[in-house]
N, C-alpha and C positions, 0 to 999 in steps of 0.2 A: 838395502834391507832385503833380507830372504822373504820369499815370499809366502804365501799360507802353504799352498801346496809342498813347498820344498820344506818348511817347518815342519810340515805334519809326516815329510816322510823320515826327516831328522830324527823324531818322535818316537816317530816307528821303528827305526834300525837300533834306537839306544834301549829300550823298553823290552823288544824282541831279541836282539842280538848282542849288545855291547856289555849291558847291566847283566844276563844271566850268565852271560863267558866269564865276566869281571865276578860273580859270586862263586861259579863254578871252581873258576882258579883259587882263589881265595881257602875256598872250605878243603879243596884238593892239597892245598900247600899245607893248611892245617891239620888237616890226618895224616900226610905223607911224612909232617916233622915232628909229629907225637905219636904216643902210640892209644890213643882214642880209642882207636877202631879192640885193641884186643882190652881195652879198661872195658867199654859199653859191655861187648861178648862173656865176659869173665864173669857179669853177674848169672848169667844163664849155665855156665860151667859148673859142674858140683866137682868141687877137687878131690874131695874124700871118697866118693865112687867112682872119680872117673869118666864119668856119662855127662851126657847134655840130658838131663831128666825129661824137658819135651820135645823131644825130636820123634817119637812114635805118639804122642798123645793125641786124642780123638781130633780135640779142636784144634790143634796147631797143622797132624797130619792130613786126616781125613776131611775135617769143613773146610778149614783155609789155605791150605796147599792143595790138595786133589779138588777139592770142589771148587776151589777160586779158580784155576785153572780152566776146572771145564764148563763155570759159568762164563767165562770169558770167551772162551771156545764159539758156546751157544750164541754169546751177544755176535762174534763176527759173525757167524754164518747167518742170522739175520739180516744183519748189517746188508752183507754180500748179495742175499736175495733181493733185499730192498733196493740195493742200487741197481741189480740187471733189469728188476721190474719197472724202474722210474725211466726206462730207455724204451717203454713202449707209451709213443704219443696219448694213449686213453689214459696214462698214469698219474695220477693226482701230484706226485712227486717229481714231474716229468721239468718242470722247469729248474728242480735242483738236482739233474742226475749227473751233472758236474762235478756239482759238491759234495754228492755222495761216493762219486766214483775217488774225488781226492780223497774222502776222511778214511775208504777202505784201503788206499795205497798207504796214506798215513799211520793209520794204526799196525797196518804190517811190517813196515820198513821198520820200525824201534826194536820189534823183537825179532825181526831178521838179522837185523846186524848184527844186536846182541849175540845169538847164538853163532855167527860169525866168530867173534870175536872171543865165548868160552872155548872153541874150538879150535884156536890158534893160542892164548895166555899161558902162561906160568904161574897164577894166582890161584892160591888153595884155596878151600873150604876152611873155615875155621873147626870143624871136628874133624879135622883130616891134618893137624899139624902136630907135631912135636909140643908144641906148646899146652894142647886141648889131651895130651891121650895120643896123637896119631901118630904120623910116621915122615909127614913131610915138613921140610921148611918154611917157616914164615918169609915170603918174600910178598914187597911191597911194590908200587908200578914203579918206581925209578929204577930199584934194585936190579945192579949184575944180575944175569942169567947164567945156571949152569946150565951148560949144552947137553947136561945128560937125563936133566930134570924133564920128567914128562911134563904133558900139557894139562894146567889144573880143572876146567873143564868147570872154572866156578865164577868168572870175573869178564864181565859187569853180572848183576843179579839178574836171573833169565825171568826168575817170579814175577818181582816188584817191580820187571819193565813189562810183566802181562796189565800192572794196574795202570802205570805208566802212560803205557800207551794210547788211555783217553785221553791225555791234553791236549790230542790232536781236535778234541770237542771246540775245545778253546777259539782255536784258527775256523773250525767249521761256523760257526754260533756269529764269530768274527763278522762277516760275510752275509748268514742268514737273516741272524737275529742277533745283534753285536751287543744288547742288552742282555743276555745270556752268556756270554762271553767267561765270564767270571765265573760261572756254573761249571760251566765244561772245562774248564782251568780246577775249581774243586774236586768236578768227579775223577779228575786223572790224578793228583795231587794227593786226596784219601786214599782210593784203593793203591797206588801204587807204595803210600807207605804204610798201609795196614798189613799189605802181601810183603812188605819188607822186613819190617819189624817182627812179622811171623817168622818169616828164616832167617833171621839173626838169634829169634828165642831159642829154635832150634837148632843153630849151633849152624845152618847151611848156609851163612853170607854174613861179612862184616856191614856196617854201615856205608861204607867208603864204595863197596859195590852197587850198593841202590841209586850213591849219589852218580856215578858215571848211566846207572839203567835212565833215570833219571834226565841227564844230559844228554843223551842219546835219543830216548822218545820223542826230547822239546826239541832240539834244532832239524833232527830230523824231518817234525813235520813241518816248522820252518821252513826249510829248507823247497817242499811238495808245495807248501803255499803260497812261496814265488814262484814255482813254474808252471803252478796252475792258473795264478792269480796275479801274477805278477804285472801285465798288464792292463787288466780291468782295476784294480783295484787302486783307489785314488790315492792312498799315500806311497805307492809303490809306482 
């Protein structure tokens, strides 16, 4: 018989790693074999002018693209301050400046790679395709690559992995206050799909993009929470 210990870390690898891989594949193989991703997009499309009609408007541009952005901004550099400050012994937060220093590597590493990664793809913008008005091809992540095709500079979503990248809350809370847990799992979870769903309105990202921002943010910090925690931590 396994024993608690080894059960709970069973638990642990299927919950955190095997169950989101197994969803991520899943929903990846379903957009990859239909065409979802340009049906969702196509409401947002006005065919008879041509235009994504919000892609300049107040609240798709201005509040929740420019402003989500630089309120995220604001919360890291908080974030930031608050962990160099927990590293001075008089520091009220001095016993969790561990935890703070992983949730800051945490939250960076999703949208590091991200932007990695629009900077190497072949995946357009959806206002940027032959299909919408524009000028490129729709190509999808299995698809042939032309060698002469530039790089799309759109894929995974760099937005919706800035809201994304709270579920690192999740693993932190985990540890802190693991009754919390589920909090910091919601607050990455909302904004990353309210900043997504904003640039798909506007015509700047399919859904299929959020979902890899998305898959990126979570194993990512995964990934910081076993080499931070890997061995204090009793199901690991």
């Amino acid at each position: 018989m396994p024993t608690q210990p080894t059960l709970e870390k069973i638990r642990f690898i299927y919950y955190h790693f095997i169950l989101p891989l197994t969803i991520l594949v899943a929903v990846v193989l379903l957009l990859e074999l239909t065409q979802l991703d340009v049906w969702f997009s196509s409401y947002f499309y006005n065919t008879k002018l041509h235009l994504w009609p919000y892609r300049e408007h107040w609240l798709t541009q201005t509040v929740l693209h420019k402003g989500g952005r630089y309120f995220v901004y604001a919360i890291g550099v908080g974030l930031l301050l608050l962990c160099l400050a927990s590293y001075r012994a008089s520091s009220t937060f001095y016993a969790y400046r561990r935890h703070l220093a992983f949730l800051v590597l945490a939250s960076l590493a999703g949208p590091l790679f991200i932007t990695y990664l629009k900077s190497h793809t072949h995946i357009y913008c959806p206002w940027d395709l032959k299909l919408f008005g524009g000028a490129k091809p729709y190509v999808r992540l299995f698809d042939p690559i032309d060698t002469n095709l530039s790089v799309g500079h759109c894929f995974p979503s760099g937005h919706s992995g800035l809201g994304f990248t709270f579920v690192s809350l999740y693993f932190f809370f985990l540890l802190v206050k693991p009754e919390y847990k589920y909090y910091g799992l919601a607050a990455g979870l909302v904004a990353g799909f309210i900043f997504g769903i904003n640039q798909e309105i506007r015509g700047a990202h399919f859904f299929s993009h959020d979902v890899f921002a998305l898959a990126i943010c979570w194993f990512s910090s995964l990934l910081l929470f076993v080499v931070f925690f890997g061995r204090q931590f009793k199901y690991l």
